[in-house]
N, CA, C and O of each residue as an XYZ file, in Angstrom:
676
protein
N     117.828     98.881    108.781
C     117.153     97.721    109.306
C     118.215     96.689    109.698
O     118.925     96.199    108.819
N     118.362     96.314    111.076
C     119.048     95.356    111.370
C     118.422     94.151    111.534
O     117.654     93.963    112.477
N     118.764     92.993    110.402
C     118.807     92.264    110.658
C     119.469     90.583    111.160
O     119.241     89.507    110.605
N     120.194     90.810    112.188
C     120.771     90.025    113.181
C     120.439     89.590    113.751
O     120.589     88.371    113.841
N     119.551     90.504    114.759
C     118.530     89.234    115.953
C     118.209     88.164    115.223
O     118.613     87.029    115.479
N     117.146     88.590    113.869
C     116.370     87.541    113.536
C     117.312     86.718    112.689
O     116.799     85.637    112.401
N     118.547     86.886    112.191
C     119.336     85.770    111.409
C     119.823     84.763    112.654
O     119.589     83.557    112.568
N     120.599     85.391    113.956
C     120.605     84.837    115.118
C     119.530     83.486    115.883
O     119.638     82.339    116.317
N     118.413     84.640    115.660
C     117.541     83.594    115.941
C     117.413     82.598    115.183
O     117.438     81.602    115.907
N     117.291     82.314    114.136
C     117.062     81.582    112.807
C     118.151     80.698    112.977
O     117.959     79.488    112.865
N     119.235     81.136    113.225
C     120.468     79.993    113.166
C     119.832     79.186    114.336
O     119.310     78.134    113.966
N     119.746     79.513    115.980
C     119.377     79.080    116.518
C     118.249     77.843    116.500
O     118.445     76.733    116.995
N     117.158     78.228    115.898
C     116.020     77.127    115.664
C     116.646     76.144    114.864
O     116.594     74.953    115.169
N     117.263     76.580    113.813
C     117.835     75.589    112.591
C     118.771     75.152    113.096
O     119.277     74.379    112.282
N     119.415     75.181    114.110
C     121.039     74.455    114.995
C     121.142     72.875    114.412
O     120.303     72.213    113.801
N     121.975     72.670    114.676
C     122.499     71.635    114.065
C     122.358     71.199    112.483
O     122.947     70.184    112.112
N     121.864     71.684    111.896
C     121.273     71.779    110.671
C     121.627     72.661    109.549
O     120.772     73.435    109.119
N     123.212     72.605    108.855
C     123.889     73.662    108.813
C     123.434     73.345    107.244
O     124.125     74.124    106.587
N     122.675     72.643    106.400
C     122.427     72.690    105.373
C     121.193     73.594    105.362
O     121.552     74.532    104.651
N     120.125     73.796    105.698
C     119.310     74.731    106.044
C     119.481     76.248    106.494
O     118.749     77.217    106.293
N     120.349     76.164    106.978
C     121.389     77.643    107.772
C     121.137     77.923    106.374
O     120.179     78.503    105.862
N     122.472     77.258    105.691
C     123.017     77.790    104.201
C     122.303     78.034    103.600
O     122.525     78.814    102.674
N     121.212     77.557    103.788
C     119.996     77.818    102.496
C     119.269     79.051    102.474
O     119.183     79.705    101.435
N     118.530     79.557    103.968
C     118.271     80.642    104.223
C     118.849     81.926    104.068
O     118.190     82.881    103.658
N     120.559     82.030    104.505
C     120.871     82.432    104.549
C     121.383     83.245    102.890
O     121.636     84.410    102.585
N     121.357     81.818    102.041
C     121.801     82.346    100.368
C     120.330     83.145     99.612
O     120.290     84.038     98.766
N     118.994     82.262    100.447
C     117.985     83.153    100.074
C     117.969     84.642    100.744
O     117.499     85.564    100.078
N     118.330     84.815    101.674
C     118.337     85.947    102.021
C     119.759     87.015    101.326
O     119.588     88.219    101.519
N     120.757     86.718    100.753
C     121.736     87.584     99.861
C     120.803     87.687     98.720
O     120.548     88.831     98.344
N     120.251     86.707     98.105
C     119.691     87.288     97.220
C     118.936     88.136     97.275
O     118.859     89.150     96.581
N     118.250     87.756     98.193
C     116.797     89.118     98.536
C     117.390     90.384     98.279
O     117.023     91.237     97.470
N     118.274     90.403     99.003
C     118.823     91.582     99.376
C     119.550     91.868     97.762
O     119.588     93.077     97.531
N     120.074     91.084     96.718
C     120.299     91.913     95.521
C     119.146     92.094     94.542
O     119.179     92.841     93.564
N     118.335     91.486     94.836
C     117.005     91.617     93.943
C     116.348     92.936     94.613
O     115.707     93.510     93.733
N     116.275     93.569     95.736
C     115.997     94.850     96.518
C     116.482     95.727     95.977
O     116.016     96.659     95.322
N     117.889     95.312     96.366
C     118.956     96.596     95.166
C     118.246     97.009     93.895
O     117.386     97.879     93.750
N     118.820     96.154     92.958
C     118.371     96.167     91.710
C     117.171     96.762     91.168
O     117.187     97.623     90.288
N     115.663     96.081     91.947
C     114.549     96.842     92.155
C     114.351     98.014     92.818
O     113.307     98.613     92.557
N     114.938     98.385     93.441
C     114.797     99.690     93.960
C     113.408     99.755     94.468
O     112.578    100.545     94.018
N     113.213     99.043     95.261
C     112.038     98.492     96.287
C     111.702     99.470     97.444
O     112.776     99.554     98.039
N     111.067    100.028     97.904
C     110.916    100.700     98.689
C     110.774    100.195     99.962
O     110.242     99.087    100.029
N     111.273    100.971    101.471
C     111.767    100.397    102.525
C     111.198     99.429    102.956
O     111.919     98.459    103.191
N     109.350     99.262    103.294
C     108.733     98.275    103.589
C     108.291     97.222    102.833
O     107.439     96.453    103.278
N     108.800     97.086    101.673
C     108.962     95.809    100.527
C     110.063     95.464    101.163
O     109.886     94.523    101.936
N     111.393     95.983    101.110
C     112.842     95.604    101.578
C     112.398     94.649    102.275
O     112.528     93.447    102.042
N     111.643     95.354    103.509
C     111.492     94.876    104.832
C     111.067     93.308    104.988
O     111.768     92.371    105.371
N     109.587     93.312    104.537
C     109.186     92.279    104.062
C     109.919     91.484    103.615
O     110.341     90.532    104.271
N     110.213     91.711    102.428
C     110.907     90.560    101.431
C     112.115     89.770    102.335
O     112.259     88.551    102.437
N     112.785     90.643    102.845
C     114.308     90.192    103.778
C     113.787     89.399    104.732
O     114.113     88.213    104.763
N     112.571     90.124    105.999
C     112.540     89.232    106.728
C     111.352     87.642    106.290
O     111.085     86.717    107.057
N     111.013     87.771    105.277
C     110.336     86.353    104.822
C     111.804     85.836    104.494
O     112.198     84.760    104.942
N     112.268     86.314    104.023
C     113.505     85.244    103.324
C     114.288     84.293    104.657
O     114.668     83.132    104.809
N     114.260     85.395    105.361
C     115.103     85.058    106.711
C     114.379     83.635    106.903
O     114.973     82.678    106.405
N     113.135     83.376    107.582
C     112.174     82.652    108.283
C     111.397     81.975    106.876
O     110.390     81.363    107.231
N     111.579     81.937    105.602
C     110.550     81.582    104.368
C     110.770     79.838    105.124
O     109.772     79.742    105.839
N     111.431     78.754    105.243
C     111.507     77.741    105.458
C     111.431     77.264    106.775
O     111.842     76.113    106.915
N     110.947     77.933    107.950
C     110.814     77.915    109.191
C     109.868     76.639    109.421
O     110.145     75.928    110.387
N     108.757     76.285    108.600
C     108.107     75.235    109.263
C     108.753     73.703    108.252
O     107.826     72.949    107.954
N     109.618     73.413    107.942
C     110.510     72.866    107.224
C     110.490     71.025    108.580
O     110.319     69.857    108.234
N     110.713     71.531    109.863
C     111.502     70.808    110.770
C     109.966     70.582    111.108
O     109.747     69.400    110.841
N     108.796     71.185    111.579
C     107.392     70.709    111.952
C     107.224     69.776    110.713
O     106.663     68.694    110.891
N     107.564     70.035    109.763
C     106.666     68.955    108.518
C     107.413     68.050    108.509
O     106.915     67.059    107.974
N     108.690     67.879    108.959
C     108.820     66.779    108.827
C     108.355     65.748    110.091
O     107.884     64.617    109.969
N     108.644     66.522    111.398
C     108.098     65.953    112.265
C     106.549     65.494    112.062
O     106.427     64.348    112.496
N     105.290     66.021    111.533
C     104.306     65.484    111.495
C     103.793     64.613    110.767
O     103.010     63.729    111.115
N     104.461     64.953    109.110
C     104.245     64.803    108.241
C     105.138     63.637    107.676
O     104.653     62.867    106.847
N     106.466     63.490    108.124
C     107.473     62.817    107.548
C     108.017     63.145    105.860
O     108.575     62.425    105.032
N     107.541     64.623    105.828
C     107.800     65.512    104.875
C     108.033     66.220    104.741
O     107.137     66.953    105.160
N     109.417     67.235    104.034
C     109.521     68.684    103.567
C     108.713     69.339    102.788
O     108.829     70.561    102.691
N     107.777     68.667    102.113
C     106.959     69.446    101.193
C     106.893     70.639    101.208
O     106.975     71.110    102.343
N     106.731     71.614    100.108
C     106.647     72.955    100.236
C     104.619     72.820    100.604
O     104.080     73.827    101.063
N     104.013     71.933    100.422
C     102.398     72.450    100.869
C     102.484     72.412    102.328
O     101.780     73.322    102.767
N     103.186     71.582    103.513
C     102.889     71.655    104.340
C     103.931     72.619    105.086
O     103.600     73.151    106.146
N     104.971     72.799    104.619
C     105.829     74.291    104.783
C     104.848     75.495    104.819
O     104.630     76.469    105.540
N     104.580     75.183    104.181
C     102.730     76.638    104.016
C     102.250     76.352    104.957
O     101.965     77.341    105.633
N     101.919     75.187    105.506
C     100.711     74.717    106.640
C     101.438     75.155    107.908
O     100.748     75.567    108.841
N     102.943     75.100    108.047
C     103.449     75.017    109.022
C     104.042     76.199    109.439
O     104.018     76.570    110.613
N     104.430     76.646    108.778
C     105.684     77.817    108.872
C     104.915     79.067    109.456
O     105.318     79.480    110.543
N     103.878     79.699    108.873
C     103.257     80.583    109.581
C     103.541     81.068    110.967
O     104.151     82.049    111.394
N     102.726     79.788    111.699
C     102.459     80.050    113.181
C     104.221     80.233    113.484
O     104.632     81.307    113.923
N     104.943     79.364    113.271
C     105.915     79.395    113.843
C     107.204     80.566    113.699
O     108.183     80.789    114.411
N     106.661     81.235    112.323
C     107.308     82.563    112.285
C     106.775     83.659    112.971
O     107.431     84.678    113.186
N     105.630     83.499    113.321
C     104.662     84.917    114.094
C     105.058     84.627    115.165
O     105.186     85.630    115.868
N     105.469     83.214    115.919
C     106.056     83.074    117.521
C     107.194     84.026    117.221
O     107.338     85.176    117.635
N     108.190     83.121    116.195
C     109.855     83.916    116.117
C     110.113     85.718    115.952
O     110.936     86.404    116.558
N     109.214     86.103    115.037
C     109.083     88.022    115.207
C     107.944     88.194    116.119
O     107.679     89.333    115.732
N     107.143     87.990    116.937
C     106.527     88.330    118.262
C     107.686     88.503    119.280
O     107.924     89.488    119.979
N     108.271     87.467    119.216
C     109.480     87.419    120.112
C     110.243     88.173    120.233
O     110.647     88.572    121.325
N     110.774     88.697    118.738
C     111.779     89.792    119.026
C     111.148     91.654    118.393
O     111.822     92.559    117.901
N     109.830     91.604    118.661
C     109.117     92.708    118.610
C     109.290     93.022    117.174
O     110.305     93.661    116.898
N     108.607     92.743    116.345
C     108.670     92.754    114.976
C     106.893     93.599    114.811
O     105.960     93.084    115.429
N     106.673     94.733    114.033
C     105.300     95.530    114.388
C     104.392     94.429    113.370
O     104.718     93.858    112.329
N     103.261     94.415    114.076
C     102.481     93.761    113.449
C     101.908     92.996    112.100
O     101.436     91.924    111.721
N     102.245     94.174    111.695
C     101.733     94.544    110.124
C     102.646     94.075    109.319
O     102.334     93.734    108.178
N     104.078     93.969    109.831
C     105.337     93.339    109.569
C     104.983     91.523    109.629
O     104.767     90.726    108.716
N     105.031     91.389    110.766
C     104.441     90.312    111.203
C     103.444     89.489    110.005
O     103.636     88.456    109.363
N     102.351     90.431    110.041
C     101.439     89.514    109.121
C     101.963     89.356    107.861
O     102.150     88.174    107.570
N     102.194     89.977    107.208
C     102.832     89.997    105.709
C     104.020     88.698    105.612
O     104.154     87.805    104.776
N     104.698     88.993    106.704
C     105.337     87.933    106.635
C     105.296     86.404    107.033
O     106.071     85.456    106.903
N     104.400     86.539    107.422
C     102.934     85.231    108.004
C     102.812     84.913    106.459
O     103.260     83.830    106.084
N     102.334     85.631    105.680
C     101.491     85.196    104.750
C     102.625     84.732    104.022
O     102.870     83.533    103.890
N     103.302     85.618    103.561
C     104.422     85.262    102.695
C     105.147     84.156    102.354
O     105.563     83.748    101.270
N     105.258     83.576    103.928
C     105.740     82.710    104.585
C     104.956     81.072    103.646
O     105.399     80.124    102.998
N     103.683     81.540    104.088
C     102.441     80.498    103.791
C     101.786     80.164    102.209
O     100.920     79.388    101.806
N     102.861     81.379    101.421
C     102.550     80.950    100.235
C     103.980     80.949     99.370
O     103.849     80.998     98.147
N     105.232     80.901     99.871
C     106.333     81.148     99.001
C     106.309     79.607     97.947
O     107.126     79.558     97.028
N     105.678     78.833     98.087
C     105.607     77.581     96.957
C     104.012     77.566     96.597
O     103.347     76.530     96.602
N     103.482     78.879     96.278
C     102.637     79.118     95.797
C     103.264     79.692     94.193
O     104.117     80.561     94.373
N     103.109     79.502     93.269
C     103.389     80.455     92.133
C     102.634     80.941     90.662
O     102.979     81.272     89.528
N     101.162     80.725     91.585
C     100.382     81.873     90.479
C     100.257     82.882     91.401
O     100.823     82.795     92.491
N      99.481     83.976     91.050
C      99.054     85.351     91.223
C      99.507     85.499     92.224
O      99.013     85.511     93.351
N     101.030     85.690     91.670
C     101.800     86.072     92.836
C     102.113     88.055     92.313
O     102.746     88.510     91.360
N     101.373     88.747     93.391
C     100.632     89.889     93.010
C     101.628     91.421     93.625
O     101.486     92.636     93.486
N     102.322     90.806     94.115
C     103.274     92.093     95.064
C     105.286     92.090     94.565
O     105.918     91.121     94.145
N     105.645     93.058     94.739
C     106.835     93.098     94.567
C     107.545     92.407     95.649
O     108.278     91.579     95.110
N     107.651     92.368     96.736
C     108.090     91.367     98.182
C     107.726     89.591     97.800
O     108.498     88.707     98.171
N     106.444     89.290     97.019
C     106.435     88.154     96.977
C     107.029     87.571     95.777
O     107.209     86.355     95.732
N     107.454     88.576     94.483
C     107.656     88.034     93.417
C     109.291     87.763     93.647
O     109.964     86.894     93.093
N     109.712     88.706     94.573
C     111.176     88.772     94.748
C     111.870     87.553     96.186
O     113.047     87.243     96.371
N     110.622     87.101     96.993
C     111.143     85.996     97.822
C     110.745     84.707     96.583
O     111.621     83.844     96.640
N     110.231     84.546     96.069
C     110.184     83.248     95.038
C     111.610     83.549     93.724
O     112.089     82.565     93.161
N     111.889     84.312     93.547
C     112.877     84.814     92.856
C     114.442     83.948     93.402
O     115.283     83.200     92.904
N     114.197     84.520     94.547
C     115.136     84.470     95.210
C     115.510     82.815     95.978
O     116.658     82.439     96.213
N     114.765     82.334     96.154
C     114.602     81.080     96.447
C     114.753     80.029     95.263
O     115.117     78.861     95.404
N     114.525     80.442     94.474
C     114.138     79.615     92.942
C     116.049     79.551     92.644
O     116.729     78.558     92.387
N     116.429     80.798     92.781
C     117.907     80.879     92.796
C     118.787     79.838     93.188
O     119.491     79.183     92.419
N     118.716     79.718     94.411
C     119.238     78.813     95.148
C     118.718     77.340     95.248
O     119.514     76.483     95.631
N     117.622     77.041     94.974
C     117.112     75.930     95.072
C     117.069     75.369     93.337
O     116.404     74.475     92.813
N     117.771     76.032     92.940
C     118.149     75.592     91.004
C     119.438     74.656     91.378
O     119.798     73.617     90.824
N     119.890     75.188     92.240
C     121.716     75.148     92.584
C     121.452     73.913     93.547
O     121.733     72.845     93.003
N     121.023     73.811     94.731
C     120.998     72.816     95.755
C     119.869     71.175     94.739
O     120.013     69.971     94.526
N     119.110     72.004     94.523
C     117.916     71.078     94.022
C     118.467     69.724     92.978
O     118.101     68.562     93.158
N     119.341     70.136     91.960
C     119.394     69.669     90.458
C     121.067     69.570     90.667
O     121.658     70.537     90.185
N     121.548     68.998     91.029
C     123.021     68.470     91.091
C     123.264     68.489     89.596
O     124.118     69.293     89.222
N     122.760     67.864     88.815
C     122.836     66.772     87.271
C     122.624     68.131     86.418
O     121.453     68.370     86.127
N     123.770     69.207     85.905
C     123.706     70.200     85.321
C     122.611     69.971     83.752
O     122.224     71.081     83.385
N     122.293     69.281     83.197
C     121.693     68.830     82.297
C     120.126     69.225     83.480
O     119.778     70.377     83.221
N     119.429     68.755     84.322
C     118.684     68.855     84.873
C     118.204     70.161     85.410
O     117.039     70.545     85.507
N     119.351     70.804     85.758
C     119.256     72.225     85.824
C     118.908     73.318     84.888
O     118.191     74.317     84.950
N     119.751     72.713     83.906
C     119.718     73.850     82.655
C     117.783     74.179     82.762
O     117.055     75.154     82.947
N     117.576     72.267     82.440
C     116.214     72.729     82.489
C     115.032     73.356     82.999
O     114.043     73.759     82.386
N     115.338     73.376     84.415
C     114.751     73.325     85.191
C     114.857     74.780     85.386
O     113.853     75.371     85.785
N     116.369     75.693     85.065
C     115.900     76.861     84.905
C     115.416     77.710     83.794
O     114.913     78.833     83.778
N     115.751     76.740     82.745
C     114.746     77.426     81.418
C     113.452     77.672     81.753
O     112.720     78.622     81.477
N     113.282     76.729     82.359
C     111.582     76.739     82.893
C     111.005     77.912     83.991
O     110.067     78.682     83.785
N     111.730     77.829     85.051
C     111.762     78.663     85.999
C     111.916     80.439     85.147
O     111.092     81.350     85.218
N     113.088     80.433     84.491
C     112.669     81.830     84.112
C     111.867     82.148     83.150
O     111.514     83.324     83.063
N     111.511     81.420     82.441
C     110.050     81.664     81.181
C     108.364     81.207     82.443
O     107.215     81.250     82.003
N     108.587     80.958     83.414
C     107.401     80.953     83.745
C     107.231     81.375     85.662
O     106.299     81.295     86.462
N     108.192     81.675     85.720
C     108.240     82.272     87.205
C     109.041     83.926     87.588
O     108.595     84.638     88.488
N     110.381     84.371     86.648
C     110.874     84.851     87.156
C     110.129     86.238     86.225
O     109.708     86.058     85.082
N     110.072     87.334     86.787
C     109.600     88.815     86.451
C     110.627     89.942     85.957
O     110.747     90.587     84.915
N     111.458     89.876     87.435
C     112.317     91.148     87.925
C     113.347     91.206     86.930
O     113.763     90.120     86.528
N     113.901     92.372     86.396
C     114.635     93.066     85.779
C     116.197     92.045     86.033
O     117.025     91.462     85.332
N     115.976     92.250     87.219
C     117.089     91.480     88.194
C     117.299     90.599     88.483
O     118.423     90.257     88.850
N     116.035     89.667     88.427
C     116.158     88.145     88.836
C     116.685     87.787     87.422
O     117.868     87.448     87.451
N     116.224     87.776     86.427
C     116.398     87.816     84.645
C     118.114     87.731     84.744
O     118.776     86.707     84.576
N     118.593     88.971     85.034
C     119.956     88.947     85.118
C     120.602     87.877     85.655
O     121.401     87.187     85.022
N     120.235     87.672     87.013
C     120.863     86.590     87.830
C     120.976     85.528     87.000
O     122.065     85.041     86.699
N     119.766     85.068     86.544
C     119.523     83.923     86.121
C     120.302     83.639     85.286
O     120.848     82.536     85.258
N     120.551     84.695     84.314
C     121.244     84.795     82.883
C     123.437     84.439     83.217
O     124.257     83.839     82.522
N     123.592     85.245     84.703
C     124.723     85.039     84.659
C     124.913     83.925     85.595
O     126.046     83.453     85.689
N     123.791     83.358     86.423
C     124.539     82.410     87.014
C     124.443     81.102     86.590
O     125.125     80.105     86.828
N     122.931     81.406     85.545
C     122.915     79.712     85.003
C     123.537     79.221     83.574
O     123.895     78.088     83.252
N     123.555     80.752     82.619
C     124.946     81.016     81.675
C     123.458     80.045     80.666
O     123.930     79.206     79.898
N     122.407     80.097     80.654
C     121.385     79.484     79.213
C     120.668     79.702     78.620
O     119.748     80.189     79.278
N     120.411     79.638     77.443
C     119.642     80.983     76.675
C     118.315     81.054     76.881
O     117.673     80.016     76.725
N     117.820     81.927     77.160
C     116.641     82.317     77.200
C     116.028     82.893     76.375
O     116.246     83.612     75.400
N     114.793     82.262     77.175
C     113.686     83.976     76.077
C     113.024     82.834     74.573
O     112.341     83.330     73.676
């Protein structure tokens, strides 16, 4: 699975905006080691990678309408504007929708019911521990919390364990 066009594209929409680049782009390494690790099968991969790619796509509409990043109107927004971005570069349907949805609920975090969705919130939670919470005291907490009440994967567990170095469990 190549995905270039759509990181390409993605840089593109997000241009000038190289804090967002970075962001996508660290959610999407993770994806891709939480895949590993899980041993996910090709069209989870699929999924999971290309939500990660596009998960913050309606980011720049909310603020324009809204005068907000919120993750609720990121849900409201991001959708349509990811089904333009893989329409565009022929992404199959079914691809498409999943990642529509995905898209529309990644700051959703109950019954979160699929391996692709548990692993783009995984993966995001990662990085947004790190960007989010400067004030390491704030973090600690914030990922104690995060992994006793969000994280699942075998793998995310790990991550968590070596990159935030706090005891769990």
């Amino acid at each position: 699975m190549n995905n270039t066009p759509l990181l390409r594209a993605m840089i593109s929409y997000d241009k000038d905006d190289p804090k967002r680049i970075n962001h996508f782009l660290k959610v999407y390494q993770y994806t891709q080691l939480l895949c590993d690790g899980e041993q996910v099968d090709t069209m989870t991969r699929q999924n999971a990678e290309t939500a990660a790619i596009v998960h913050d796509i309606g980011i720049h509409l909310s603020e324009q309408k809204y005068g907000s990043s919120s993750g609720m109107y990121q849900e409201q927004e991001g959708p349509a504007e990811a089904e333009k971005m893989l329409s565009d570069l022929y992404y199959a349907d079914n691809i498409i929708e999943r990642v529509c949805w995905l898209v529309g609920h990644h700051h959703t975090y109950t019954n979160i019911d699929a391996a692709d969705y548990q692993i783009l919130v995984e993966a995001d939670f990662l990085v947004n521990l790190y960007e989010d919470f400067p004030d390491s005291d704030k973090r600690k907490e914030a990922a104690e919390s995060a992994y006793k009440n969000i994280f699942r994967t075998e793998t995310g567990k790990h991550l968590m364990k070596e990159i935030y170095t706090c005891t769990f469990e």
